[in-house]
SEMARDREN-22577 format. One record per residue (C-alpha): residue in three letters; z, y, x. Coordinates in steps of 0.02 Angstrom, whole numbers, padded with zeros to 5 digits, always signed. Example, Ala and Ser with C-alpha at 12.3 -4.5 7.8 and 13.67 -1.06 7.14 Angstrom:
BEGIN
ALA+00390-00225+00615 SER+00357-00053+00684 
% end
This chain:
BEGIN
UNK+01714+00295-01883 UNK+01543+00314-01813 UNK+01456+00470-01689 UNK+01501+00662-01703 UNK+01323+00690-01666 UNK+01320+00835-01543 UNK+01514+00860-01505 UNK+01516+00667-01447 UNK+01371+00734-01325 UNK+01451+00852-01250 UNK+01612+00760-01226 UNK+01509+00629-01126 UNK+01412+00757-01035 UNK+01582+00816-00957 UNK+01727+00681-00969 UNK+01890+00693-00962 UNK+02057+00624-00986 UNK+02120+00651-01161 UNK+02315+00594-01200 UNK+02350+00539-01386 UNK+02517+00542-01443 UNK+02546+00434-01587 UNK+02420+00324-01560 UNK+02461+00192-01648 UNK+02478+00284-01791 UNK+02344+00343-01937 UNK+02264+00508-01841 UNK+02313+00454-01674 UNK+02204+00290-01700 UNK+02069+00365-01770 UNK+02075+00489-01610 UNK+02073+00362-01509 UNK+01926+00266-01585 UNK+01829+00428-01578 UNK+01869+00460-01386 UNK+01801+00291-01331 UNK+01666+00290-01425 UNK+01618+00460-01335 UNK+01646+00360-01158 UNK+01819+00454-01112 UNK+01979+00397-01063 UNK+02099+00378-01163 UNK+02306+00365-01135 UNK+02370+00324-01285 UNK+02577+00339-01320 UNK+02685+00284-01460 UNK+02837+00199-01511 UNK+02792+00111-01656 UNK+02927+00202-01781 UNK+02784+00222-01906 UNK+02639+00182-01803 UNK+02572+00014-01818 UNK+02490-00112-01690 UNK+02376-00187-01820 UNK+02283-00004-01826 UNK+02240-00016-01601 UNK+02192-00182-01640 UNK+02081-00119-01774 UNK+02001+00011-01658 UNK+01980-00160-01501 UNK+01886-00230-01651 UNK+01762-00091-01680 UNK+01739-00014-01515 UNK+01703-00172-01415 UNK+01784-00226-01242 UNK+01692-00114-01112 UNK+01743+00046-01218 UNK+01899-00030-01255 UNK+01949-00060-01061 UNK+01956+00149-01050 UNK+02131+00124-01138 UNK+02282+00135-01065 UNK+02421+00118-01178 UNK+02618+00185-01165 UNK+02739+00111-01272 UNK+02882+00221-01274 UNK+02967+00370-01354 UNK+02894+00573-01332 UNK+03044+00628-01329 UNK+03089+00546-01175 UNK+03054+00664-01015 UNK+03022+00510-00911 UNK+02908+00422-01036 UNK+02786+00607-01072 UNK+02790+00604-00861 UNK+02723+00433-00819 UNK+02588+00444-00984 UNK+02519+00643-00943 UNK+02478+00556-00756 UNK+02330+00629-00738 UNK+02298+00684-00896 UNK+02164+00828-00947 UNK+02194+00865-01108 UNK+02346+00819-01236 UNK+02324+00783-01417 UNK+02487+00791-01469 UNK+02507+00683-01630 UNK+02660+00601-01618 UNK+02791+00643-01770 UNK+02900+00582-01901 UNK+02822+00627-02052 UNK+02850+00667-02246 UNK+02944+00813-02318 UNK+03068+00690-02434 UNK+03101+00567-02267 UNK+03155+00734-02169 UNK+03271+00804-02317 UNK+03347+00611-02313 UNK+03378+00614-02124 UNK+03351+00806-02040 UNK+03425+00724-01854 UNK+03289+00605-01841 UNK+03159+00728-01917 UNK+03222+00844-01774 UNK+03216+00742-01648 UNK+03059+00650-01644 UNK+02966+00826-01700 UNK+03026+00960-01610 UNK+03107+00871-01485 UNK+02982+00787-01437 UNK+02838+00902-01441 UNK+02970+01000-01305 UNK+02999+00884-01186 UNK+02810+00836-01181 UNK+02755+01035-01170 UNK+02877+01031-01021 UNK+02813+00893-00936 UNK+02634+00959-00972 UNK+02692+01125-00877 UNK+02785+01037-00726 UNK+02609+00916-00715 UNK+02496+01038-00721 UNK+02392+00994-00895 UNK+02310+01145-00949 UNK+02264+01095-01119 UNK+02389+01052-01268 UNK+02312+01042-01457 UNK+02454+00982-01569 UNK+02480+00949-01742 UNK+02555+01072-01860 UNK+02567+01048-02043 UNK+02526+01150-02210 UNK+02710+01133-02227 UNK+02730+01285-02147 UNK+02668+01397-02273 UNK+02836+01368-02381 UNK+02860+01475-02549 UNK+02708+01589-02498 UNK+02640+01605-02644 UNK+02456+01676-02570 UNK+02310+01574-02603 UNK+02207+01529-02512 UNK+02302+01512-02331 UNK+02291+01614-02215 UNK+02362+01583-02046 UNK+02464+01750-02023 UNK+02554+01728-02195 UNK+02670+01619-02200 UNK+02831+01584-02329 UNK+03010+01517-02312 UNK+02994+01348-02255 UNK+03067+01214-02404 UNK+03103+01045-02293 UNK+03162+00993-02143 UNK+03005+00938-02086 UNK+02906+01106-02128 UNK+03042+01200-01998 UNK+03026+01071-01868 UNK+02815+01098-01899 UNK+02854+01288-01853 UNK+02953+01272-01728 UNK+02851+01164-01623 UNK+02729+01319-01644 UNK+02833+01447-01570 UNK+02865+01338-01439 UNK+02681+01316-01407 UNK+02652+01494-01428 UNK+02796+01534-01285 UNK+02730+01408-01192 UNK+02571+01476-01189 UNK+02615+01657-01144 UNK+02764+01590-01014 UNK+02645+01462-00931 UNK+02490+01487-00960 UNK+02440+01354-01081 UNK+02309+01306-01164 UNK+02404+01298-01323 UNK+02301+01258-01495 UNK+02406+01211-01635 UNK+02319+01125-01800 UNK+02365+01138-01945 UNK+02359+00977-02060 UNK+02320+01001-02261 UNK+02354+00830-02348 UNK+02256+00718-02222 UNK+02208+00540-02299 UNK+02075+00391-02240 UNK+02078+00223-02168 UNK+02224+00168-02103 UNK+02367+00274-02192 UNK+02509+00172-02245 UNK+02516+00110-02413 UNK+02679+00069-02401 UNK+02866+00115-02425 UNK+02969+00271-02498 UNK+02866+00392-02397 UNK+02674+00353-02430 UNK+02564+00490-02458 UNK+02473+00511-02637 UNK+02310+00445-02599 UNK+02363+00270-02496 UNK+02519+00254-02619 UNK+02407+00278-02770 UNK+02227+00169-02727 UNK+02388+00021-02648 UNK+02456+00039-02851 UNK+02290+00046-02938 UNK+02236-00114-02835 UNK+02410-00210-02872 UNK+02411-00134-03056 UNK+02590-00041-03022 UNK+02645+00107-03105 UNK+02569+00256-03031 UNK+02674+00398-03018 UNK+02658+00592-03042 UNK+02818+00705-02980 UNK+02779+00824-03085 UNK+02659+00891-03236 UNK+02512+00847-03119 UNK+02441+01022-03110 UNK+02521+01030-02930 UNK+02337+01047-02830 UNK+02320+01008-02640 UNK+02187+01042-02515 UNK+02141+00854-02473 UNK+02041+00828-02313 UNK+01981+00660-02239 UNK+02032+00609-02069 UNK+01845+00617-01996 UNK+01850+00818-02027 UNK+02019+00815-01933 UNK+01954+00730-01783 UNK+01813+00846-01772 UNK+01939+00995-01741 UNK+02042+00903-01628 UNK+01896+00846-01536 UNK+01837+01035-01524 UNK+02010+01106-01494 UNK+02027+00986-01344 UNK+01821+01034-01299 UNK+01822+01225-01332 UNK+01804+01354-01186 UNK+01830+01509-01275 UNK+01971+01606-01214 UNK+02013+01698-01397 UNK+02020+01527-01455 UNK+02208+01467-01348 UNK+02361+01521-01421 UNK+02315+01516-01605 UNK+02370+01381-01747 UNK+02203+01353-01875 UNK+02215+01292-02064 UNK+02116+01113-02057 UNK+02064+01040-02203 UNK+01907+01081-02326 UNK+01931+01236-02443 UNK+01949+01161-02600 UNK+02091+01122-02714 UNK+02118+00968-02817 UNK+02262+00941-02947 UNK+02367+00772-02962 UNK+02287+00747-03132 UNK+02109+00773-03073 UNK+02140+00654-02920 UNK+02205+00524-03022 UNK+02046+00520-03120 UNK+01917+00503-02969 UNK+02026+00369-02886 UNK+02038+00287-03070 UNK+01847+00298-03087 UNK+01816+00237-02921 UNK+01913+00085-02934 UNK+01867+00033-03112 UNK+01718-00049-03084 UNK+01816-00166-02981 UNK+01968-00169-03077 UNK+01966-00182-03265 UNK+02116-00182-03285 UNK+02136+00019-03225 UNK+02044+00063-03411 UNK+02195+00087-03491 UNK+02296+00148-03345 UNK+02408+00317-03381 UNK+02518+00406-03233 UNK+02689+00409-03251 UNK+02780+00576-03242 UNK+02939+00604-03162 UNK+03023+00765-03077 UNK+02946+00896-02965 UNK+03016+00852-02800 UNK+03109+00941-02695 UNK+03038+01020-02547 UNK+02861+01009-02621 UNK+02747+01166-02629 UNK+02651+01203-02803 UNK+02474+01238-02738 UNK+02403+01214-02580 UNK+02233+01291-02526 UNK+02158+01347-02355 UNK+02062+01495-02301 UNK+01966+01381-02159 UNK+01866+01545-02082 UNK+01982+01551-01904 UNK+01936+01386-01867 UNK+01759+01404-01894 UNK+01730+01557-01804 UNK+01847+01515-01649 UNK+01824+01314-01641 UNK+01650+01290-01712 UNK+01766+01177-01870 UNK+01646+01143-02009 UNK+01702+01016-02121 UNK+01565+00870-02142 UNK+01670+00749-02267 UNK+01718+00816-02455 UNK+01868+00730-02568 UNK+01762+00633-02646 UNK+01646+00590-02497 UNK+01805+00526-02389 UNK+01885+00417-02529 UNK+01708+00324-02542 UNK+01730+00272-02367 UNK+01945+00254-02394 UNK+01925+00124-02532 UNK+01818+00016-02445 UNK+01938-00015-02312 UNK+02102-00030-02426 UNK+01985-00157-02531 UNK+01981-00250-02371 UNK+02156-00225-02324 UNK+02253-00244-02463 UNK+02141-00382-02515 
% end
């Protein structure tokens, strides 16, 4: 993952204790690749539902042993009181990233969805409260925008939510919002708009587009469109989303607590268009993709239209300036599922 230039100063010019939730998992590791190579320590919880070993032993590889020593790793579930106790143990700062993901998973099985999401971001905003952390940045989603039709995003507009997942997403919210007013908090909630980058999963009913798509392209599988393929999303590479978590977990501006911010880069991209820049990408290495056409199926339920973010909030109040573009981030994506999938 490299430096963050001058936020990776200033995180080694004051150190702290940083707890990432999900850590095993395809932000979570990427936090905590970014953390050590800033020199701070790092607790790192998961249970492996969807997170994966293979990614912390990914992040051993490329940090090296002395950096790698700063880890100390929880394997358990955040929804367990007990389990959020013993990891916050002298914890400074939470990134909460811990969840079970994918709108079509939570309209499948809304108990589980429940559970591990809100939950678990409760019992570990308790814990944080009865241990004394001060700061909690958590992960929100785009979800929560629903049937709002208003493009782009703004933060105080928000829709019907249209999944399980997108209520359990605002929910955890207002509980970091009450939270924060009850307890005193540092609450900062983030949210996500259609994250993707090394180490999403590829695999199974619930892949996201981009990992789903560059696995089928490799493999030459049929590559899927739900949909007419106009359906546009604001696609951001994990590297920009670090940066704001590493700010919300850094910033000292009081305005800035108690406030959820859009994350991702500003621009829209249709299905269509996407499946043409991964297509072009790949070709070079894959003849076979000259001929390849999406297949289209039905619009899925749950699934917004358009997705776009007004990213202004986040700059002004966290300092967020996305670095990485689409195209920028899938450079640096395909090289590692080459690799992997390879």
């Amino acid at each position: 993952m490299g430096s963050y230039g001058d936020l990776s100063e200033r995180l080694r010019a004051s150190p702290r204790s940083w707890l990432v939730t999900g850590a095993a998992g395809f932000i979570g590791s990427n936090l905590v690749q970014a953390l050590l190579e800033a020199d701070q320590r790092v607790v790192g919880l998961d249970n492996f539902a969807t997170g994966k070993r293979a990614n912390l032993d990914e992040v051993r590889d490329l940090v090296g042993p002395s950096r790698w020593s700063r880890l100390r790793f929880h394997e358990g579930d955040v929804a367990s009181s007990d389990v959020c106790h013993e990891a916050l143990d002298g914890a400074d700062v939470i990134l909460h990233q811990a969840a079970l993901g994918s709108v079509p998973r939570s309209i499948e099985e809304p108990l589980a969805s429940n559970t591990a999401n809100v939950t678990g971001t409760l019992a570990l905003l308790e814990a944080a409260r009865q241990l004394g952390v001060r700061r909690f940045v958590y992960a929100s989603s785009s979800s929560v925008y629903g049937d709002s039709p208003q493009l782009p995003k703004t933060e105080d507009e928000l829709g019907r939510p249209l999944s399980p997942y997108a209520v359990t997403k605002l929910v955890d919210e207002l509980y970091a919002d009450l939270f924060g007013r009850l307890h005193a908090l540092e609450t900062v909630g983030l949210r996500y708009f259609n994250v993707f980058g090394p180490r999403q999963d590829p695999e199974g009913a619930y892949a996201a587009v981009i990992p789903g798509w560059i696995a089928a392209m490799i493999r030459g599988d049929e590559v899927r469109i739900h949909g007419t393929g106009e359906t546009s999303r604001d696609f951001c590479y994990v590297r920009n989303v670090v940066q704001a978590n590493l700010l919300a977990g850094s910033v000292e501006t009081p305005e800035a607590f108690g406030q959820a911010y859009n994350i991702a880069v500003g621009r829209r991209t249709t299905l269509n268009d996407l499946f043409e820049v991964l297509r072009e990408r790949l070709r070079p290495r894959h003849p076979h993709l000259e001929d390849l056409r999406p297949v289209h199926g039905p619009f899925r339920p749950g699934d917004v239209l358009h997705s776009l973010a007004d990213i202004d909030k986040a700059r002004r109040l966290l300092g967020y300036e996305p670095v990485y573009s689409l195209e920028q981030g899938l450079d640096e994506s395909l090289d590692w599922y080459e690799r992997t999938l390879g």
